[in-house]
C-alpha atoms as an extended CHARMM CRD file, in Angstrom:
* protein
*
       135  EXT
         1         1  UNK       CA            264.1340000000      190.0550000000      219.8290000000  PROA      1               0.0000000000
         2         2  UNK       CA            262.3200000000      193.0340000000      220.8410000000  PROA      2               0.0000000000
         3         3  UNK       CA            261.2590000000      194.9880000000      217.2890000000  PROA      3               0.0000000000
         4         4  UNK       CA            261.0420000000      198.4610000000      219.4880000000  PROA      4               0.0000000000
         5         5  UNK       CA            264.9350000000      197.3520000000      219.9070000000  PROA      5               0.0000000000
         6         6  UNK       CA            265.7230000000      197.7130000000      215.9860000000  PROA      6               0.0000000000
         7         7  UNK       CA            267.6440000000      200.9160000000      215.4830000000  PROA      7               0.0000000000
         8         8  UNK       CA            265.6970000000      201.7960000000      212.5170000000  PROA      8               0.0000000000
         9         9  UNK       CA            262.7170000000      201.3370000000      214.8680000000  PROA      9               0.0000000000
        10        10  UNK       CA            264.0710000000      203.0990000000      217.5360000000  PROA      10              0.0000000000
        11        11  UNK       CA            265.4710000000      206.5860000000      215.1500000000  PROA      11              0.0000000000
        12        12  UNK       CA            261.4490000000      206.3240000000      213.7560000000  PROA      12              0.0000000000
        13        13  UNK       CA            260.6420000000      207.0250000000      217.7630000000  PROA      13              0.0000000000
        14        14  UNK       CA            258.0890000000      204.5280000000      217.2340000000  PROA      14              0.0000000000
        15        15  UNK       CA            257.0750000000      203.2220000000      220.8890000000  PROA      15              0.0000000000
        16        16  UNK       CA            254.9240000000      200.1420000000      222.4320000000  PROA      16              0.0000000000
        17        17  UNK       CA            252.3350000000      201.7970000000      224.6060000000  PROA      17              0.0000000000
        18        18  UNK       CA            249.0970000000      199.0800000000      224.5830000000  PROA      18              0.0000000000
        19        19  UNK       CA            250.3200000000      198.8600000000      220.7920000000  PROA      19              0.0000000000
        20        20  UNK       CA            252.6600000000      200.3990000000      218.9380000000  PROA      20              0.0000000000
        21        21  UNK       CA            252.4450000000      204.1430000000      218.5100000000  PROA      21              0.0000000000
        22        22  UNK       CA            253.9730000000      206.9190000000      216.1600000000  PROA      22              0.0000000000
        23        23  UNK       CA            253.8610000000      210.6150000000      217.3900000000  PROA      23              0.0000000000
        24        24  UNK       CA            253.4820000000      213.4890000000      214.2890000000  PROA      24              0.0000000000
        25        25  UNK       CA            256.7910000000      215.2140000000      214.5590000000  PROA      25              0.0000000000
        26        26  UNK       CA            258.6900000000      217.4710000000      212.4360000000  PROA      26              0.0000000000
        27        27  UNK       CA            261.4920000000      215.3450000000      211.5530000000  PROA      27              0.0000000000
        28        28  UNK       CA            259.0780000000      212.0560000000      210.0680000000  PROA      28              0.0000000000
        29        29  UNK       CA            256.7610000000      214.7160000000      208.1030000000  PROA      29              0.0000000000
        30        30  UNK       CA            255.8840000000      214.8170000000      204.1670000000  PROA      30              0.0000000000
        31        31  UNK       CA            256.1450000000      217.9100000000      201.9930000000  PROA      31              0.0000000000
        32        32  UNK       CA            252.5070000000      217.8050000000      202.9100000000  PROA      32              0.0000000000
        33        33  UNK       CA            253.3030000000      218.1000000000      207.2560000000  PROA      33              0.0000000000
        34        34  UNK       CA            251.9180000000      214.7510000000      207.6760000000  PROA      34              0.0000000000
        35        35  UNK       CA            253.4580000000      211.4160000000      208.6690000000  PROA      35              0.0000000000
        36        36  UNK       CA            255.9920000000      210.3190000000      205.8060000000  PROA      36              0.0000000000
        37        37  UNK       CA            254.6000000000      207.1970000000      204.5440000000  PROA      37              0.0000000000
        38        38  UNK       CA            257.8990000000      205.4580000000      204.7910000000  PROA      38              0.0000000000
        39        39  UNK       CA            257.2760000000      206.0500000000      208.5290000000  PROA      39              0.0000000000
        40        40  UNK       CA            253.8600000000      204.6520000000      208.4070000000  PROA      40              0.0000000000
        41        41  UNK       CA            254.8800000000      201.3910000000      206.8230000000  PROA      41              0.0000000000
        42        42  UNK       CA            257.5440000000      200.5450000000      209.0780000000  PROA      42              0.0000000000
        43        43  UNK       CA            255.0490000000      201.4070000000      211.7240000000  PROA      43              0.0000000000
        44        44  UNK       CA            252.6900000000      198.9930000000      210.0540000000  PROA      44              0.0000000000
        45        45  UNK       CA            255.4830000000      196.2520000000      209.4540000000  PROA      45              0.0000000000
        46        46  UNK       CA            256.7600000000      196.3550000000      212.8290000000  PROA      46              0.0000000000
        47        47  UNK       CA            253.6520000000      195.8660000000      214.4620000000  PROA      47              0.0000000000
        48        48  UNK       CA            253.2720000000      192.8650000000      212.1860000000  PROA      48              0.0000000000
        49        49  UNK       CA            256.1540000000      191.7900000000      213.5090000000  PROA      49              0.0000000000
        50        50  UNK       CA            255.9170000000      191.8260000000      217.1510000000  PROA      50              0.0000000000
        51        51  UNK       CA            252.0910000000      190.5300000000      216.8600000000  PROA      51              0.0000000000
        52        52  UNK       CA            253.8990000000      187.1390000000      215.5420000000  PROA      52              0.0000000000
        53        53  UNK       CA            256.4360000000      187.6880000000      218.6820000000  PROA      53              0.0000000000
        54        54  UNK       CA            253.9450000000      188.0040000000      220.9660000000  PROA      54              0.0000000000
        55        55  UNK       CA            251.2570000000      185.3160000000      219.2740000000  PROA      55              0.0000000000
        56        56  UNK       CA            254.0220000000      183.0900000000      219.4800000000  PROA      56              0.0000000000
        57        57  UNK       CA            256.1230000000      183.6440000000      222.5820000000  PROA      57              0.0000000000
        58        58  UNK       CA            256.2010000000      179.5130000000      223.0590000000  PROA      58              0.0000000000
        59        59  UNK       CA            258.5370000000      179.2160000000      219.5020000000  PROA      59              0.0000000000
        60        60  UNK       CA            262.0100000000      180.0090000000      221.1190000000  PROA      60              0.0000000000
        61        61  UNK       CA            264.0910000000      179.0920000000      218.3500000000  PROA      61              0.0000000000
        62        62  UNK       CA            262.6440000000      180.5450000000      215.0450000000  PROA      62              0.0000000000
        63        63  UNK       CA            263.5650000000      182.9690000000      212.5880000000  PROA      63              0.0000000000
        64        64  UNK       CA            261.2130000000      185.4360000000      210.9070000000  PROA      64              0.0000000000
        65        65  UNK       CA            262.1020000000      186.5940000000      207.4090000000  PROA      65              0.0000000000
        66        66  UNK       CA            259.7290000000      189.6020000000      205.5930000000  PROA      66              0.0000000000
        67        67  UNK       CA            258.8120000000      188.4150000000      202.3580000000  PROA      67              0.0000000000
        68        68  UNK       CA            256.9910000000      191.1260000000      201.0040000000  PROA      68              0.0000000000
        69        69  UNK       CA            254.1650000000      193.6100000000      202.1450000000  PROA      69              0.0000000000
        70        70  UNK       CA            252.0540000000      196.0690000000      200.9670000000  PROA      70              0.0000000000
        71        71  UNK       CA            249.8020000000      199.2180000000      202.4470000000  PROA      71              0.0000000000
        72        72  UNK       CA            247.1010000000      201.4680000000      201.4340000000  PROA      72              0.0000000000
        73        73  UNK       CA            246.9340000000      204.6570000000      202.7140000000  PROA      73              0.0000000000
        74        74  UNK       CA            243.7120000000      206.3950000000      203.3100000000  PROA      74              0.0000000000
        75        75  UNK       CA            244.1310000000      209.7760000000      204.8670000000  PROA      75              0.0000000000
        76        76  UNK       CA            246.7640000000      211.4790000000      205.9820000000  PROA      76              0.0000000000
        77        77  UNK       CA            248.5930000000      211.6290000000      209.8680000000  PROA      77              0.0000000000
        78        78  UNK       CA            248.3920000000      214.5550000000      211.3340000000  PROA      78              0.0000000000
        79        79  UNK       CA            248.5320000000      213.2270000000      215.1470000000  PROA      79              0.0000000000
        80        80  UNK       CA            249.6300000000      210.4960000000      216.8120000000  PROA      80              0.0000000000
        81        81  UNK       CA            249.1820000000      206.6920000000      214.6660000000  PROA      81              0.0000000000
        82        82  UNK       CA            249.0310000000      203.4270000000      216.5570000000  PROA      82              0.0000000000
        83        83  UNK       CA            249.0030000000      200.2170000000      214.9120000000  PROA      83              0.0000000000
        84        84  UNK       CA            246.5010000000      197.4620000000      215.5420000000  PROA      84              0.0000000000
        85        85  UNK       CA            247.4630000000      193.8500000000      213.8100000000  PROA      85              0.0000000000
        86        86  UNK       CA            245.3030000000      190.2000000000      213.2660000000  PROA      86              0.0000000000
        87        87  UNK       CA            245.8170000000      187.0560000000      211.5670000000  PROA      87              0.0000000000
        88        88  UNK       CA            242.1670000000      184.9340000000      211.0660000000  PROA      88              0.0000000000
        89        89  UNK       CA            242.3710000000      181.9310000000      213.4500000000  PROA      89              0.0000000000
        90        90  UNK       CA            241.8150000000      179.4480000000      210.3350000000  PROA      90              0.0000000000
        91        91  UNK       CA            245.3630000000      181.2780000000      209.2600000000  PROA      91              0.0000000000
        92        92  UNK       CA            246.8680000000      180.7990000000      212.5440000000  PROA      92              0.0000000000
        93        93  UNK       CA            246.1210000000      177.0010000000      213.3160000000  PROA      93              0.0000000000
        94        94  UNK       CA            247.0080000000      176.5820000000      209.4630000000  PROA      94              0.0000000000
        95        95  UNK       CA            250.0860000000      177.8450000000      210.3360000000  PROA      95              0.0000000000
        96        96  UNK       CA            250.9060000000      176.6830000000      213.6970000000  PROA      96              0.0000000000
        97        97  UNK       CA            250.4210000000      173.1580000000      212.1290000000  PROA      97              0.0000000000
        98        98  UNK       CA            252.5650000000      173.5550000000      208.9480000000  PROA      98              0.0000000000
        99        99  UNK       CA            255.7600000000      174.8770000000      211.0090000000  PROA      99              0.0000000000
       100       100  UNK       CA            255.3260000000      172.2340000000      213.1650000000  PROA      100             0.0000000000
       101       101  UNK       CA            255.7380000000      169.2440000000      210.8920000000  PROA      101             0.0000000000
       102       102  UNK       CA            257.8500000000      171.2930000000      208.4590000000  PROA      102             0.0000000000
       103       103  UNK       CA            259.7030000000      173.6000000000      210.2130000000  PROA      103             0.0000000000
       104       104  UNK       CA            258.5150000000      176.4500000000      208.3790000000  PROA      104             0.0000000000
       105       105  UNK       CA            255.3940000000      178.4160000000      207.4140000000  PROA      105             0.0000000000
       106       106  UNK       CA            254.3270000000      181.2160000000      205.6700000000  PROA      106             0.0000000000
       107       107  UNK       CA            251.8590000000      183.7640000000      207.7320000000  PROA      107             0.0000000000
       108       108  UNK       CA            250.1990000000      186.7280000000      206.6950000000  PROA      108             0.0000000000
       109       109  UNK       CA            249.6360000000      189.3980000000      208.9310000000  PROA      109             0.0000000000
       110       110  UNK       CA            246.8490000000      192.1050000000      208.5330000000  PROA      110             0.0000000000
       111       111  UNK       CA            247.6190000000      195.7180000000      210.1670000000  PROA      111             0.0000000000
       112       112  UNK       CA            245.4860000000      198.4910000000      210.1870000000  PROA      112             0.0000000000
       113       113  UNK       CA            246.8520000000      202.0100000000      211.3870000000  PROA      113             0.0000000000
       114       114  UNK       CA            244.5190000000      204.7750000000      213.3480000000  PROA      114             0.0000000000
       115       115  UNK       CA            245.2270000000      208.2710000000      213.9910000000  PROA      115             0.0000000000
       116       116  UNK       CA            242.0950000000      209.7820000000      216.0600000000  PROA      116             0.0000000000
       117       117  UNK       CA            239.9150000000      206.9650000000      215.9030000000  PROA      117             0.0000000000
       118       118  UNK       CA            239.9110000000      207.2910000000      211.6530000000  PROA      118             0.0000000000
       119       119  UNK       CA            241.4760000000      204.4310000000      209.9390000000  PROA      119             0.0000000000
       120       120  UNK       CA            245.1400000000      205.9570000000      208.3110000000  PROA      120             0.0000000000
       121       121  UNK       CA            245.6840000000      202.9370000000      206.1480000000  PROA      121             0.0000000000
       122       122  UNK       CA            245.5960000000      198.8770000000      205.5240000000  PROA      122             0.0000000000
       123       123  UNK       CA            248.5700000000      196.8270000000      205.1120000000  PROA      123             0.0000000000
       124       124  UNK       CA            249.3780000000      193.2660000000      204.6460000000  PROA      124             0.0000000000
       125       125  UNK       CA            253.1030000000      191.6230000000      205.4450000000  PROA      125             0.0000000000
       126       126  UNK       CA            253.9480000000      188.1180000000      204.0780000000  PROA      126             0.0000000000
       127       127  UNK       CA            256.4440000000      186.1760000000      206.5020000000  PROA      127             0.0000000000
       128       128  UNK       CA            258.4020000000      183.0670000000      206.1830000000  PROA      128             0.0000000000
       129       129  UNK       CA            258.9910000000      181.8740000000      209.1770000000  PROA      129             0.0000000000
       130       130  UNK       CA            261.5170000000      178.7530000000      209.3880000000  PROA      130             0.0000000000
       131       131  UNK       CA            262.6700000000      176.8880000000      212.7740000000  PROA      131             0.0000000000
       132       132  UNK       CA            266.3500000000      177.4670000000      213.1480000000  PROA      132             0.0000000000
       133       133  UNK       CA            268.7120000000      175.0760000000      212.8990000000  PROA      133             0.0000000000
       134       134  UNK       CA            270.9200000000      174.1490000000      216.2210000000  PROA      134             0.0000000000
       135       135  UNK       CA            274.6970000000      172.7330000000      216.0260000000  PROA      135             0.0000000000
């Protein structure tokens, strides 16, 4: 599935460019004219999830389940906020080798969120991630 496809995603206005981008506009703005920081973390977890879509294209036939997350904002978004996202390679062969003899496997994914070339705010999203089952 194609996260920019989720409705919530897609009333957010949050678009894949070379990542995945947020533009300042009136209706997603704080009491403060900034980016709402609801905004900002579904910015941040989407991006988390379509890094794992796109890191693991191969995996046809898994489902992704959000465990838990959690961000740190560090100034606020007055322009434009794309979302940049990693996972260590130790993490990802960890991973990779734990879903496939199990079936599943917890991942963490690290996103960090830029507005200008500043850093906007860290985040961190656990997923379970479990092979689905066929009939």
């Amino acid at each position: 599935m194609n996260v920019v496809k989720i409705p919530f995603v897609k009333l957010l206005d949050i678009n894949l460019t070379e990542t995945l981008e947020l533009k300042l506009k009136k209706e997603i703005t704080n009491h403060l004219g900034s980016i709402h920081a609801g905004a900002l973390y579904t910015l941040a977890e989407t991006q988390s999830g379509l890094f794992l879509q796109e890191q693991f294209k191969e995996y046809k036939n898994v489902l992704p389940i959000l465990r838990g997350g959690e961000i740190k904002y560090k100034k606020e978004a007055k322009g434009t906020v794309s979302a940049i996202a990693k996972v260590d390679k130790e993490s990802l062969e960890k991973f990779e080798n734990t879903l496939n003899k199990r079936g599943k496997a917890l991942i963490e994914v690290e996103v960090k969120l830029y507005s200008n070339n500043n850093l906007i705010a860290s985040s961190k999203f656990n997923w379970f991630i479990r092979v689905k089952l066929t009939s």
